[in-house]
N, C-alpha and C positions, 0 to 999 in steps of 0.2 A: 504494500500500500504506500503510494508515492502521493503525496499535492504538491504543487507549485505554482508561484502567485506573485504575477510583478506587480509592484509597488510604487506609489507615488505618493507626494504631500503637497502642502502650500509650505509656504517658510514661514516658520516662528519666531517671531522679532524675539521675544523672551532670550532665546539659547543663542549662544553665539557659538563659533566653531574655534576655539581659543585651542593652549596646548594638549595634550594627551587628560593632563590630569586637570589642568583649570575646566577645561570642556564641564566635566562632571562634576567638579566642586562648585562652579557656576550655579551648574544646574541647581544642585543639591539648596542653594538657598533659594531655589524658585520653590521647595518640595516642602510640605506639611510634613516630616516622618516625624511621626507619635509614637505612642505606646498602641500598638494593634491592637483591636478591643476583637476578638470574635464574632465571628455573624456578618462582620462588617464585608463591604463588595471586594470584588477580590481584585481590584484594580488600587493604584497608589494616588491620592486626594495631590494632582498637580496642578498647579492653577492654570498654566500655558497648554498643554499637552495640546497637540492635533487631532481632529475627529478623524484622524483616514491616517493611513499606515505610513513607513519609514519611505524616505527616496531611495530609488536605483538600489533595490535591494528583493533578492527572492528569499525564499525557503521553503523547503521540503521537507515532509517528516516519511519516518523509515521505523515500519515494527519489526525491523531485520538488521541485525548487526552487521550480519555478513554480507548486504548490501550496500553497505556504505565501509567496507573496514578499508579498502584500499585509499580512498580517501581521508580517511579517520586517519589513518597510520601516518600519512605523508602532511597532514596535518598538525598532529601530534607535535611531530620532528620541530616544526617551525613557528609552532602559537606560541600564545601566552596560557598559561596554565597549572597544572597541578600533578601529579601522579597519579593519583586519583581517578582522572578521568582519560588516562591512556586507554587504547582499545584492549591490549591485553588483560587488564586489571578488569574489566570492566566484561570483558567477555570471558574472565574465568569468574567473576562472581554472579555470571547469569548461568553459565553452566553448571553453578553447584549448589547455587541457591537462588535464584532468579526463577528459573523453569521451576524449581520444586516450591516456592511459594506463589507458581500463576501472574506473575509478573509479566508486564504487556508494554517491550519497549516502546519509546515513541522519540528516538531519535531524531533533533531538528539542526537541520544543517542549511545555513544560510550561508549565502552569493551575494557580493557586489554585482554591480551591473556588468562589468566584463567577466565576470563569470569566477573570479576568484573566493576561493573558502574566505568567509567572513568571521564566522564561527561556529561551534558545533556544540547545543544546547544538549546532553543525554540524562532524558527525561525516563518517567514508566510511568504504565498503572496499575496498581493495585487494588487487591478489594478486600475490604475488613469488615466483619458483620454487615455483608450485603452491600456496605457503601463503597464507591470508590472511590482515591485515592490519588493525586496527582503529586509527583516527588521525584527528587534525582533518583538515576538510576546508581543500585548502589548505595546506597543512600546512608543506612547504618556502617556500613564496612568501609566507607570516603572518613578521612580525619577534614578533610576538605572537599563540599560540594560546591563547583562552579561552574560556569561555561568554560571549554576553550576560544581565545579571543587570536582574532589576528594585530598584529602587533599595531596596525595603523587602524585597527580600530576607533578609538576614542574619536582620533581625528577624520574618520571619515563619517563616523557617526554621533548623533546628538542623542543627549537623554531624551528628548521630545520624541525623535525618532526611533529611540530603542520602546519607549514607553506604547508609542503606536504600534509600533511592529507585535509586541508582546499582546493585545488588543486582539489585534488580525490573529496569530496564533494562536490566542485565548478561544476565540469565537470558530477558527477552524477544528480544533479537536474538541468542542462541544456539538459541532454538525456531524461527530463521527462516530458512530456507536460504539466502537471498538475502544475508541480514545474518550469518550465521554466520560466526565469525573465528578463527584457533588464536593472536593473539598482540598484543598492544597497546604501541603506542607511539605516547605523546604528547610532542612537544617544545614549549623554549622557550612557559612558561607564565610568565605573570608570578606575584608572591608576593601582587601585591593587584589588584581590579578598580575603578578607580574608589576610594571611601571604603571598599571592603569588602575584606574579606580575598577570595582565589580560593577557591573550596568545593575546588577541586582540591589544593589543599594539604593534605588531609586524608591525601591516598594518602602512599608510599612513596615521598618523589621524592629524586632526585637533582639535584645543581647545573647548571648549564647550564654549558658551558666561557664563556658569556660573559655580559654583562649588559649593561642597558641604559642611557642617561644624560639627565638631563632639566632643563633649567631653567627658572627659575620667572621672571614679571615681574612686580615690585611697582612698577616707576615705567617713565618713557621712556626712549626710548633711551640717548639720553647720558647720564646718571644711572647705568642698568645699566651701560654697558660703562666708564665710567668705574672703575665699582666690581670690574669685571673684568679691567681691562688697569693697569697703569702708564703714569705718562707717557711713560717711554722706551719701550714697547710702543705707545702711542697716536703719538707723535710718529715712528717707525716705520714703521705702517701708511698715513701723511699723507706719507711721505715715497715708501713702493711706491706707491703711488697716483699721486702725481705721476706717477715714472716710468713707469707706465701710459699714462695722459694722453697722454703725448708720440709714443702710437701711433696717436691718434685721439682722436673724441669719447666719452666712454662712459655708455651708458644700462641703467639696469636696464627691464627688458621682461618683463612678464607675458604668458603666450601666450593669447588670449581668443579665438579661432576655432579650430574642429578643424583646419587647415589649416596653422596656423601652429605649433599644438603639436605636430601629427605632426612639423613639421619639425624644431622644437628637442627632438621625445625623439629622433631619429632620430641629431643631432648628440652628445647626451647619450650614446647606447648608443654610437656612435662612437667618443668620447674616451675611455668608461669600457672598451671594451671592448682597446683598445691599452695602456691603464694597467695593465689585467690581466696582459697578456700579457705586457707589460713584469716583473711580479713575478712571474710564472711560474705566476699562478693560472686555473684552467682560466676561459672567458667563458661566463659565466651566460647570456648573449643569444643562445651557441648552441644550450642545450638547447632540446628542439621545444613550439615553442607560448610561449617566454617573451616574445621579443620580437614575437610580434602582441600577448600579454597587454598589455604597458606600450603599446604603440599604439592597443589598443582604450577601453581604459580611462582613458587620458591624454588621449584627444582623441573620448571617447564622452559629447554633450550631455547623455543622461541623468546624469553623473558628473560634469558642471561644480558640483553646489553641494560636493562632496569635496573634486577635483583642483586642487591647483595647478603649472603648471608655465611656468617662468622663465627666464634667460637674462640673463648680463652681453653688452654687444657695446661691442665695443672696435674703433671705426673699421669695416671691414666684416666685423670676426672676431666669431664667438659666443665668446669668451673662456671661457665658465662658463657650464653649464646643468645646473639640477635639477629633480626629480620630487618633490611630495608632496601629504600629504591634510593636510587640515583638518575637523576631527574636534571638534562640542565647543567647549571652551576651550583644545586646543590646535591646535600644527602637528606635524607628523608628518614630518619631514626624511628620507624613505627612498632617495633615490638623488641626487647628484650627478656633475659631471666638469669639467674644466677641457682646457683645450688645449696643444698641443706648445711648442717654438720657445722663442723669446728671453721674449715674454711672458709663458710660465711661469714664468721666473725671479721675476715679484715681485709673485707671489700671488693670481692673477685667483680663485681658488678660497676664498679666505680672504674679498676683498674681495664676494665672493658671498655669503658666510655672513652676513656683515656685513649684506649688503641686506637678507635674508632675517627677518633679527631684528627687522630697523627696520620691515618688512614686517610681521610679526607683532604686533609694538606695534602700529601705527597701524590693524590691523584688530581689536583688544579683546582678542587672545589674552592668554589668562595664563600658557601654559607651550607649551617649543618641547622636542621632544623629538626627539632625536639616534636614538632605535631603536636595534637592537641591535649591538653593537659596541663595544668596549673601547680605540679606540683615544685618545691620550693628548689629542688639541687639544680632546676634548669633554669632560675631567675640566677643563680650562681654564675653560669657560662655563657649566658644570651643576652645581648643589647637590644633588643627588637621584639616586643609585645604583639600579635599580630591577631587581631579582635575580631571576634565570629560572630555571625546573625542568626538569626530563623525567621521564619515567614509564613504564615497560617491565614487564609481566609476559606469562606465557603463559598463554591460555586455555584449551589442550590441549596433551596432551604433545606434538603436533608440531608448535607454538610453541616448544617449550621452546629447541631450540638456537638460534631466529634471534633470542631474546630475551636466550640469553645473549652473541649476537654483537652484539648493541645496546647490552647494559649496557658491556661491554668496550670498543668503539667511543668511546664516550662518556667512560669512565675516560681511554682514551688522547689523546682531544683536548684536557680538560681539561689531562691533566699537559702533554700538548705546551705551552699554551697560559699555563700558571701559567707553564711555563719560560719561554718566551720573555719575560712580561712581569719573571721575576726576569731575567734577561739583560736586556735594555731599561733597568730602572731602576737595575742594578748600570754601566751602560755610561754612563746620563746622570751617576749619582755622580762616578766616573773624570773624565767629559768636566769638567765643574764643576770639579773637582780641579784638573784638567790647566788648568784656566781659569782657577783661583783664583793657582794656584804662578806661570803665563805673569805675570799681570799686578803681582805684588807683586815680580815680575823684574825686571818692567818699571819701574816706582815707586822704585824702588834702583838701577836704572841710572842711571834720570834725576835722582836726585838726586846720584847720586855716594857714595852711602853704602852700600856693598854688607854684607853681614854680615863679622864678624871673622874670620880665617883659623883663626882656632881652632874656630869653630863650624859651618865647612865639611864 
């Protein structure tokens, strides 16, 4: 099933056609974004927008991967974008969990007027208690859902433009049975694509309960992590290491045969999946189809110029093994795990990261990006916060309540989520405290000069 549909507008004095990123930041002050309340239209409240679709611009939508992958791929190479929305990534999590939950691509691939890729929107629908569903394809398994954009995007397109085009395609997969949906939700969008702002940030969104963290390399290793640790943190990490050591010889080990990567993801979902359990959170490796996903795609030849996947060994222990892509100019850090026992004790998982970085330098990377998650060792090694959305309206009124169960949903993890990190950082204060008051105890003991009893 193919549509395509040339396009035209009036010009909208409102937007101007400035830099890449002024373009959209313009925009962005013509734009009412609120707090999305549920129920509401599933359109973004723009004061300028055009009633009639984008200039000099097609698109086509595709419930067939495998009809667009040659294009997808040679795309891929050349956008702006994510890893996330490679075709390989993206056609091994329809293969293994896509088809098995009735997933109904609707891949939309737009054309400029000379016929060149614009960008490639990969969308689905699904259906939940009878309703359906409109969402990246992918969607839970992306740490980032986006379009791919062409790089002269911004500048050959206006938000006015993008905001129409989205209209016209809104209204085309509602004339489609196939494609017809009562209710939309996109998550976890980044705020920028590449150099460009997201076209999605034009909608109604709300904050993601988390973000993402990224550092950047401007010199070698040593250099960087000098610039990020202290001595007493470097002289530390020389010291757990040793005591590593003393368990064995320890080599960092890239996995370069399908054979050997099955095995080290195999150990990886192992380690990570006892750590879970450990903190009481349910294992991602059980739901169906994740853990052939990371097996197919970990140790699938076509996927080796993406994947990389690693492993500390420590004497005959895999001490630390992770998963990721390489994307780009960067590395994409999506899954790690470390092991049980005494060795735990002094940081096989830390001294992995470590590799990882030095790994990254020494292959031209310029930036190593942690993905989504908030957790505090990655504010430690990252300069660059990089703030996620979501997006919920209903298409039809019997969308309306599972969209206001989404908005809700999302309020509540967030505040869960704010809370914990005020708790976190009120408890490292205390701890500090309690460490400050310990050692100036300590200090006045040992000289014998304790405070005056008057000042007791």
């Amino acid at each position: 099933m193919t549509f395509a549909r040339s396009l035209t507008v009036r010009p909208v004095d409102a937007v101007t056609r400035a830099t890449p990123l002024t373009a959209f930041q313009s925009a962005n002050s013509q734009v009412d974004v609120i707090p999305q309340e549920a129920g509401r239209a599933a359109f973004p409240r723009w004061r300028d927008i055009a009633a009639v679709a984008a200039p000099n611009l097609s698109f086509s939508i595709h419930n067939s991967l495998a009809a667009v992958e040659s294009e997808w791929r040679r795309f891929e190479r050349i956008a702006e974008g994510t890893p996330f929305q490679t075709y390989e990534w993206l056609a091994a999590w329809y293969r293994h969990i896509g088809i098995r939950d009735s997933a109904v691509p609707a891949v939309v691939v737009g054309r400029f007027a000379g016929g060149e890729t614009a960008f490639i929107l990969p969308l689905a629908i699904d259906s939940r208690r009878a309703l359906r569903r409109l969402r990246w394809l992918g969607q839970d398994l992306c740490d980032y859902n986006a379009p791919l954009l062409s790089r002269d995007f911004s500048q050959r397109v206006t938000p006015s433009d993008f905001l129409a085009l989205w209209r016209t395609l809104h209204g085309k997969m509602q004339s489609d049975p196939q494609l017809r949906h009562d209710w939309m939700e996109f998550e976890k969008m980044p705020e920028t694509i590449g150099a460009q702002i997201n076209p999605f940030a034009l909608f109604e969104l709300t904050p993601n309960a988390d973000s993402a963290h990224i550092a950047h390399f401007n010199s070698d290793w040593e250099t960087f992590y000098r610039a990020k640790r202290s001595s007493a943190t470097r002289r530390h990490d020389r010291s757990k290491r040793r005591r590593m050591a003393q368990f064995g010889d320890m080599r960092f080990v890239t996995a370069v045969d399908p054979n050997d990567a099955r095995t080290t993801l195999e150990t990886l979902m192992s380690q990570k999946s006892l750590s879970l359990a450990r903190k009481g959170i349910p294992d991602m490796f059980a739901r169906p189809g994740y853990r052939a996903f990371f097996l197919d795609i970990g140790s699938n030849p076509a996927a080796r110029h993406l994947v990389h996947v690693s492993r500390i060994e420590i004497g005959a222990t895999y001490a630390a093994a992770n998963f990721a892509i390489v994307f780009g100019d960067c590395y994409f850090h999506i899954l790690s795990s470390h092991c049980d026992g005494r060795l735990a004790h002094f940081g096989p998982g830390a001294l992995h990261l470590r590799e990882l970085m030095t790994h990254a330098i020494g292959r031209g990377l310029r930036r190593f990006d942690f993905t989504i998650g908030d957790e505090r060792y990655k504010s430690e090694w990252c300069d660059e916060r990089l703030r996620l959305y979501d997006y919920s309206a209903a298409a039809t009124w019997r969308g309306w309540p599972s969209s206001a169960l989404s908005a809700a949903r999302r309020r509540l993890k967030r505040y869960i989520a704010h809370g914990v990190a005020r708790g976190v950082a009120l408890a490292l204060a205390l701890w500090r405290g309690v460490g400050s008051a310990r050692l100036i105890k300590h200090s006045t003991s040992r000289s014998g000069r304790g405070f005056p009893s008057s000042a007791r």
